[in-house]
TIKE-92333 format. One line per field, with one value per residue (C-alpha): residue number from 1; residue in one letter; x, y, z. Coordinates in Angstrom, 3 decimals, decimal comma. Example, Ala and Ser with C-alpha at 12.3 -4.5 7.8 and 13.67 -1.06 7.14 Angstrom:
<atoms>
lomar (1:2)
koltor (A:S)
px (12,300:13,670)
py (-4,500:-1,060)
pz (7,800:7,140)
</atoms>
This chain:
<atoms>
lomar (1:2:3:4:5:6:7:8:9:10:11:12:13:14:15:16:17:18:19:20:21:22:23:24:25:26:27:28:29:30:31:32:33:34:35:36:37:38:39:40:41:42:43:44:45:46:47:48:49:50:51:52:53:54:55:56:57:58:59:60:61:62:63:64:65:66:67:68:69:70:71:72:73:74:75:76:77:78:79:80:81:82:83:84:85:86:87:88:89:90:91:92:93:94:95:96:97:98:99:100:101:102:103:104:105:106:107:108:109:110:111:112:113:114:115:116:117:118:119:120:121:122:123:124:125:126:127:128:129:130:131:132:133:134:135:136:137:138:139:140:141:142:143:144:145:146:147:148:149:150:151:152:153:154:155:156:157:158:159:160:161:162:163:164:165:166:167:168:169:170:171:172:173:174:175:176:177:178:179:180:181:182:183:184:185:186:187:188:189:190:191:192:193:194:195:196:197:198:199:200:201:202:203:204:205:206:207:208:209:210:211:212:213:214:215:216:217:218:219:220:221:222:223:224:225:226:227:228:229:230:231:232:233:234:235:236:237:238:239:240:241:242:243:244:245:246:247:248:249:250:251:252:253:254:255:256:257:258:259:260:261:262:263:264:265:266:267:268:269:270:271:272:273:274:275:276:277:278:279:280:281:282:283:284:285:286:287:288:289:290:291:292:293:294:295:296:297:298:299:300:301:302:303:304:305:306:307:308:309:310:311:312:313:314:315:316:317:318:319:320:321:322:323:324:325:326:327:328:329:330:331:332:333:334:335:336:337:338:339:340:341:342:343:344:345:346:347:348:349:350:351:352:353:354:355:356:357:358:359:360:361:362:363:364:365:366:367:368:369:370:371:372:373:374:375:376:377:378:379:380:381:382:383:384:385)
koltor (X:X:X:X:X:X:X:X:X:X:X:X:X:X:X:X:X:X:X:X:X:X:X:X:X:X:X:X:X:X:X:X:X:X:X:X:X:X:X:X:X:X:X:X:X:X:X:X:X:X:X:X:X:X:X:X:X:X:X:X:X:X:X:X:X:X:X:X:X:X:X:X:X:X:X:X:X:X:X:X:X:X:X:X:X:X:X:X:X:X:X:X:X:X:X:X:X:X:X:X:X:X:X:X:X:X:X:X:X:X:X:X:X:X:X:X:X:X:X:X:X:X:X:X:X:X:X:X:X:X:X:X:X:X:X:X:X:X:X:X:X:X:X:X:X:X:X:X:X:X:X:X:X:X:X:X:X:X:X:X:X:X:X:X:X:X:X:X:X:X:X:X:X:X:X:X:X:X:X:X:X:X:X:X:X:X:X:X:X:X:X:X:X:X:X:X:X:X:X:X:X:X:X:X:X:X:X:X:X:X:X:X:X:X:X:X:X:X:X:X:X:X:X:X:X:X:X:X:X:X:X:X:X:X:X:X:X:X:X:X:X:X:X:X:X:X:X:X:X:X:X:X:X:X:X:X:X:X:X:X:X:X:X:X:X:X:X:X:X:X:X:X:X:X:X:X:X:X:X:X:X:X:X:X:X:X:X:X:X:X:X:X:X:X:X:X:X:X:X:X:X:X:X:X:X:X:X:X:X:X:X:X:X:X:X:X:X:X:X:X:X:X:X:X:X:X:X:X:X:X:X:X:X:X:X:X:X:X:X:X:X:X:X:X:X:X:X:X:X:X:X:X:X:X:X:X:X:X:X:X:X:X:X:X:X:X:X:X:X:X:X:X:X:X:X:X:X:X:X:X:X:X:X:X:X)
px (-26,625:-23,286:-24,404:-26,585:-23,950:-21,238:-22,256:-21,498:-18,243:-16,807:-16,523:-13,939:-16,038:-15,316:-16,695:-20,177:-20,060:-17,150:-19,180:-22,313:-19,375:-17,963:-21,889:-22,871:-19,463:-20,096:-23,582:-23,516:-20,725:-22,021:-24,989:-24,172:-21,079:-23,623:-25,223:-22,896:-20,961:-24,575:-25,163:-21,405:-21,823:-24,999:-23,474:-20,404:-22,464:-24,621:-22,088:-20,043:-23,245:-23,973:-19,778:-19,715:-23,439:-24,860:-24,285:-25,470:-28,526:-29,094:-28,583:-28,608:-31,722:-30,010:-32,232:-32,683:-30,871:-27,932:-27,985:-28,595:-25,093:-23,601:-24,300:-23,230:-19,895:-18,908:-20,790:-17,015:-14,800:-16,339:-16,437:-12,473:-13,609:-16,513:-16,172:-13,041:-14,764:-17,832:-16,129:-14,487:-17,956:-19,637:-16,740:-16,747:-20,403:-20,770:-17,511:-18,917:-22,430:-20,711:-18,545:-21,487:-23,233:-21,009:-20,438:-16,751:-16,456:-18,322:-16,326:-13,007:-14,366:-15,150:-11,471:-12,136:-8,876:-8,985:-7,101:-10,507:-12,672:-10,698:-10,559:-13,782:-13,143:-9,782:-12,150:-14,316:-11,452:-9,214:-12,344:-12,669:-9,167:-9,372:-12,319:-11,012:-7,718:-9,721:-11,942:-8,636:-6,905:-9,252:-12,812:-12,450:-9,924:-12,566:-15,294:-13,803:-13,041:-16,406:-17,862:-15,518:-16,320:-20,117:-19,720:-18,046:-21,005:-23,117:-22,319:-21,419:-24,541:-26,701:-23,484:-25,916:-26,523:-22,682:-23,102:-24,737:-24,960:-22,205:-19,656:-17,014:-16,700:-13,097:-13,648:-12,149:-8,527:-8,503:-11,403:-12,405:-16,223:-17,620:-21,374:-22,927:-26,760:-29,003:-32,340:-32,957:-30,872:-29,773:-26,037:-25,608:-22,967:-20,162:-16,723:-14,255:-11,256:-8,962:-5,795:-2,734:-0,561:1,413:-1,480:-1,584:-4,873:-4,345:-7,588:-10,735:-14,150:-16,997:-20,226:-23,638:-25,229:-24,259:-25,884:-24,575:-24,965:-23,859:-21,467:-21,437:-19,668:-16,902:-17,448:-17,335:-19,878:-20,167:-20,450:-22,339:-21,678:-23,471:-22,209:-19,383:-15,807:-12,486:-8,873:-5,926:-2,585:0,156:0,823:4,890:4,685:1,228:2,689:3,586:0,569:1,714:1,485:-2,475:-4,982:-8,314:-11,236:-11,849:-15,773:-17,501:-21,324:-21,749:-18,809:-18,872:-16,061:-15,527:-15,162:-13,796:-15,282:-12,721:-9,713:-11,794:-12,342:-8,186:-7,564:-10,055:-8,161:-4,693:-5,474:-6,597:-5,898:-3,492:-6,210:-8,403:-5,253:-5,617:-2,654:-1,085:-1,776:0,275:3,299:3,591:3,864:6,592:8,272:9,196:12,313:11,558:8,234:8,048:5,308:7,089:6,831:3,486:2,167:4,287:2,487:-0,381:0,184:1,065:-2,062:-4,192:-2,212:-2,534:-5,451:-6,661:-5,113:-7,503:-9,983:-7,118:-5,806:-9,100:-10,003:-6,897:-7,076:-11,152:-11,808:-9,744:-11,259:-14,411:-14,541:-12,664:-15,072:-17,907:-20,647:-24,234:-25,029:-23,939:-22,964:-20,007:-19,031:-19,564:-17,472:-14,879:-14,905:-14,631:-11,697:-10,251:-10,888:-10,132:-6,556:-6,317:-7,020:-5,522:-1,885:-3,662:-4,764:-0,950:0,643:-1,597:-0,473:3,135:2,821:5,690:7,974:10,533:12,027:8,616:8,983:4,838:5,148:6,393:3,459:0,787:1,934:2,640:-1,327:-1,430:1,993:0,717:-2,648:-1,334:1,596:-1,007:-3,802:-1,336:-0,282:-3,797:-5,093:-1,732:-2,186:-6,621:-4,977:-3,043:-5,877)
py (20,285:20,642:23,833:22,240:19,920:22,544:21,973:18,843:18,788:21,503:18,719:15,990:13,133:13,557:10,505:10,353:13,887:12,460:9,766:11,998:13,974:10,640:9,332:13,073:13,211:9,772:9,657:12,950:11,908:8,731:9,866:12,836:10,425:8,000:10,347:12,172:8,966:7,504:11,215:11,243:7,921:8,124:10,504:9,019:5,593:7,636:9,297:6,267:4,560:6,883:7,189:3,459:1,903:5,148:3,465:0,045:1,483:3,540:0,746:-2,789:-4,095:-4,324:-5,839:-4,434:-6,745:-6,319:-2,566:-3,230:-5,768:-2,885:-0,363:-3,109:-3,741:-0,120:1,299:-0,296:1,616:4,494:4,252:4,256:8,388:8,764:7,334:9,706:12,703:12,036:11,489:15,007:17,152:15,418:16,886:20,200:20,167:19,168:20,767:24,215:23,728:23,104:25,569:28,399:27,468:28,063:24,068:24,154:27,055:25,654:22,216:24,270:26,302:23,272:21,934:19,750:20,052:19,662:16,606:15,338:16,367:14,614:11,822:9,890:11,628:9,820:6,737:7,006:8,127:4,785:2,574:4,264:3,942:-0,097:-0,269:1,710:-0,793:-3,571:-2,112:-1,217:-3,734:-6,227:-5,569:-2,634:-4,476:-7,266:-4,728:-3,416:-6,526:-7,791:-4,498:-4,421:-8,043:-7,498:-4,554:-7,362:-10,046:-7,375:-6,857:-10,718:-11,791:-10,471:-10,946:-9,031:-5,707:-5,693:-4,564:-1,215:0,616:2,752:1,304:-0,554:-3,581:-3,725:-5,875:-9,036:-9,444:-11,107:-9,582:-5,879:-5,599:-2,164:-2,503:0,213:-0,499:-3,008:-4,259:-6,300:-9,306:-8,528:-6,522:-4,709:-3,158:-4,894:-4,953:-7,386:-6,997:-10,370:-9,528:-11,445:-11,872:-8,831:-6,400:-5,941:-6,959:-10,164:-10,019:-7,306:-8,595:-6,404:-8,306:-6,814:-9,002:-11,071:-12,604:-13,642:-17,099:-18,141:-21,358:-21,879:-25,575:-23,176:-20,240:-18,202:-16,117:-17,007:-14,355:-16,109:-13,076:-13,000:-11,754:-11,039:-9,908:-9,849:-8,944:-11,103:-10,066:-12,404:-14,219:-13,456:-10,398:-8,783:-5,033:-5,755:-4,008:-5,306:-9,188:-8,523:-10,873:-8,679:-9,151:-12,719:-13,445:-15,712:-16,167:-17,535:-17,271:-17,880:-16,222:-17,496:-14,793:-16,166:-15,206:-17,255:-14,901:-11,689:-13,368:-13,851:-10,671:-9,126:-10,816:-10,046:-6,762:-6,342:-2,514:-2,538:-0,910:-4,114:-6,404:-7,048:-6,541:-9,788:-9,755:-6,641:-7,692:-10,778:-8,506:-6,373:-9,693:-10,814:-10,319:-8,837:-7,202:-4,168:-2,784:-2,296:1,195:1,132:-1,613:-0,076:3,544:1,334:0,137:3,307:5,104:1,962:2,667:6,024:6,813:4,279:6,862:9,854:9,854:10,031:13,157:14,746:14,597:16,519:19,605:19,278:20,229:23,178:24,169:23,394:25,189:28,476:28,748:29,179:28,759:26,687:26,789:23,937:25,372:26,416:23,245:21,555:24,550:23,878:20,327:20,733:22,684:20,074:17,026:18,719:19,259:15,996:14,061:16,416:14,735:11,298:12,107:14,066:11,091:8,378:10,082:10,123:6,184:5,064:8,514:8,040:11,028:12,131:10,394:9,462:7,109:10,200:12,505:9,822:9,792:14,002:14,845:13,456:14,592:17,981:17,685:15,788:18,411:21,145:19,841:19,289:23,272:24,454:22,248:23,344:26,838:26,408:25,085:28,046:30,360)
pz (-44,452:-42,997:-41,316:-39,151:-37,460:-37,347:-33,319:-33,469:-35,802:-33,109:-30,361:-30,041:-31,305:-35,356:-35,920:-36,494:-38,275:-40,827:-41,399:-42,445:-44,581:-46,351:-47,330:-48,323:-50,879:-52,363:-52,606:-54,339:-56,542:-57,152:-58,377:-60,461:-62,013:-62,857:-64,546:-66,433:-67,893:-68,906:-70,731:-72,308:-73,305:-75,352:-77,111:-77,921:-78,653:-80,898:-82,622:-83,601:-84,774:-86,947:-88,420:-88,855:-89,986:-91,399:-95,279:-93,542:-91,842:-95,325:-97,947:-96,197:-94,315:-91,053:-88,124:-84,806:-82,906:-85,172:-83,856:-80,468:-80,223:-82,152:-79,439:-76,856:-78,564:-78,696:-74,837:-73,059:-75,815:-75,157:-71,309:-71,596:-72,170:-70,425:-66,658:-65,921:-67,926:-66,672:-62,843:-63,335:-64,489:-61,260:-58,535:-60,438:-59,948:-55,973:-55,096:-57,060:-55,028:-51,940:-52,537:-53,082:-50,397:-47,878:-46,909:-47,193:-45,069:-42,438:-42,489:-42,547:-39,232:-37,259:-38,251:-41,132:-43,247:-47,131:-46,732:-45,186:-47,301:-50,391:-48,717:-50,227:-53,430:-53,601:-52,980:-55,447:-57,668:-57,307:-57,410:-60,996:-61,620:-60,816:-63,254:-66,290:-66,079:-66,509:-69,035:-71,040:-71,042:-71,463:-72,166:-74,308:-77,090:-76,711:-77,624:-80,425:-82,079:-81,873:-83,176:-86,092:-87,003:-86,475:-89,535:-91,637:-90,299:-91,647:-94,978:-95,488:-94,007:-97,279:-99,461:-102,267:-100,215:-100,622:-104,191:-104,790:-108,194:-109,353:-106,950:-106,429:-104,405:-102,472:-99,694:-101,568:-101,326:-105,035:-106,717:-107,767:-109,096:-110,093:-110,648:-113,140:-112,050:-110,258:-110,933:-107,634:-107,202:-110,853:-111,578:-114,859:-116,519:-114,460:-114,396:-112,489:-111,827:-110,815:-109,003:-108,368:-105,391:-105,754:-106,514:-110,108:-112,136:-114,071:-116,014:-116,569:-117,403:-118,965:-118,648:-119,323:-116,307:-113,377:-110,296:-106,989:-105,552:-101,980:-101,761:-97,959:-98,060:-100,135:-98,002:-101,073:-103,569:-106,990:-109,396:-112,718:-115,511:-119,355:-122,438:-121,145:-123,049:-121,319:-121,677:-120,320:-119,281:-118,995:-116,142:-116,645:-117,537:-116,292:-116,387:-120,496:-122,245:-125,565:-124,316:-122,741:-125,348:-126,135:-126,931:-125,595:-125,296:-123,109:-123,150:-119,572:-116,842:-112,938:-111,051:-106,907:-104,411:-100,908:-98,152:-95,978:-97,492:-96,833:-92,776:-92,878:-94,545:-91,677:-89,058:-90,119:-90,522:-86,535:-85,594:-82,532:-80,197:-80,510:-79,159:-75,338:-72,971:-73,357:-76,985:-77,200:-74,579:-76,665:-79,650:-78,281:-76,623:-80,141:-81,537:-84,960:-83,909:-86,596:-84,601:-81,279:-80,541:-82,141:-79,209:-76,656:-76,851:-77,044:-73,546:-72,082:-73,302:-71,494:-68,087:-68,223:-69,663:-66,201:-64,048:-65,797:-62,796:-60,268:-61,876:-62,585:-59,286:-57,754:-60,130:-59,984:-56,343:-56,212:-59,304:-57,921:-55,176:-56,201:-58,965:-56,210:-58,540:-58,574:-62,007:-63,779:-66,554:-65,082:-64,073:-67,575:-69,184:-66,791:-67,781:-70,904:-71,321:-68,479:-70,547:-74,223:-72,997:-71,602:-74,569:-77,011:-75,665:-75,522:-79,444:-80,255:-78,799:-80,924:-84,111:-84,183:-82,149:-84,712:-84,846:-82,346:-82,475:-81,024:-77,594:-77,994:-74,975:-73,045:-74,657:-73,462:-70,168:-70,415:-69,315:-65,745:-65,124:-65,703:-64,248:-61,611:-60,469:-61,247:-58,852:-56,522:-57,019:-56,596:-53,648:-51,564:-52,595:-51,677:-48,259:-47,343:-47,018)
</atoms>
């Protein structure tokens, strides 16, 4: 393309010619971007469908909408990944084609400087940047929550599909319940286990049946046992074997099993990466916040995990275009190695986010130091030819 206007990019008018450059460079980027965040992200949807609802899709009768919100609730988490990966296999690709077939020699003859050509890539790059931040810090966290409680809408929805033979229920904060086989609606061979406020069981119950009934003015399940027999600790001492009463029988028994304390226990329990930015400033603002390095890695690995696309695309075009090649191949083997070290010091830095002696906000910020001073090293050293 760029061949056939070398005549014109020769004069003094650069205009019109550095327009055709700027709408060649985005539309190709735009397109092939498009293209491969839509590709990464499928798979990464995919993939965490099938981690997270595999037992729900297996055992529970979970309607299609149900999976479809799913997929919609984890598609922004995963575009915190894909746009910047995705961004960086799309200027390997055009830079490599343009590279091959000749197009950046031709530019550099008529006196385009690399400068110039990076300019809309730079574009595109911090229009990326600006839309990763928000996704980040806001709509990501959002995501996530919504996703996780959608799992624990799930299972609470069809309280019953929550109990499977020859497991054991551990959702409730207060209650244990290990069911030995099930006929139906119908639990056999049960055991449930009542626990106290500092974690040790208060009182086991062997019954040979039970059924579930929903309470929704309670918001709770009640568990209606028969021929049942049960052991009770005491409530002074519960770790004293020698004060636990056996052998207590009970022909009919109903035990209550909140649903509102499982919802509280749920909410409490909020992982750090489904807090939004000012949920986690406020977090570090307090004074006895035990989770301050925790939050503050956490907001650190949103800023610069934002700035991914900026340093992909500074070590990407020199890479692109030394590695000369059409096949795209090359450019998604490039890209992988590109965005595997990347995210290896994103995932290092995640794992020791409460050893200090680690420095993790330093190790999340580490990668586009690196890639940054390292594109910067290869497009000054493509410029001197």
């Amino acid at each position: 393309m760029f061949l056939s206007c070398s005549g014109r990019l020769g004069t003094a008018h650069f205009t019109e010619p550095l327009k055709i450059l700027d709408r060649y460079i985005l539309s190709a980027l735009g397109v092939a971007t498009a293209m491969g965040v839509a590709l990464l992200s499928l798979v990464l949807v995919l993939g965490n469908v099938f981690k997270e609802m595999l037992d729900l899709l297996i055992n529970h009768n979970v309607p299609l909408q149900t999976v479809l919100a799913f997929v919609a609730f984890v598609l922004p988490f995963s575009m915190t990944f894909t746009i910047p990966w995705g961004f960086l296999t799309a200027v390997l690709l055009v830079f490599g084609r343009l590279s091959a077939d000749n197009e950046v020699i031709a530019l550099r003859a008529n006196g385009v400087s690399f400068q110039r050509i990076l300019a809309p890539v730079i574009a595109i790059a911090l229009l990326l940047v600006g839309i990763c931040f928000w996704i980040n810090i806001d709509m990501a966290p959002r995501a996530q929550y919504s996703m996780l409680s959608s799992l624990f809408k799930i299972a609470t929805s069809n309280p019953a599909s929550m109990f499977q033979a020859d497991e054991v229920v551990d959702q409730f904060p207060d209650r244990r319940v290990y069911v030995g086989a099930r006929d139906g609606d119908l639990l056999k061979n049960l055991i449930v286990f009542e626990i106290d406020d500092h974690g040790v069981p208060s009182k086991v119950v062997f019954a040979k049946t039970g059924t579930l009934t929903p309470d929704n003015e309670k918001h709770r399940l009640l568990l209606r046992v028969k021929d049942a027999h049960f052991e009770q600790r005491d409530h002074l001492q519960p770790e004293n074997v020698d004060l636990i009463r056996q052998g207590i029988t009970m022909k009919e028994g109903v035990f209550p099993m909140s649903i509102q304390k499982l919802l509280d226990q749920k909410r409490r329990g909020k992982p750090l990466s489904s807090h939004t930015l000012q949920e986690l400033l406020a977090e570090i603002a307090k004074p006895d916040c035990p989770r301050r390095l925790a939050c503050e890695v956490e907001v650190s690995k949103r800023f610069s995990l934002s700035l991914a696309a900026l340093s992909f695309a500074l070590i990407a075009v020199p890479l692109g275009i030394t590695a000369h090649r059409k096949e795209t191949s090359v450019g998604f083997a490039l890209s992988l190695v590109i965005a595997f070290g990347y995210f290896f010091f994103i995932i290092v830095a995640d794992t020791f986010h409460e050893n200090a002696r680690a420095m993790p906000v330093l190790l999340v910020w580490l990668p586009n130091i690196l890639f940054t001073a390292l594109g910067i090293w290869l497009f000054s050293r493509l410029a001197r030819r």
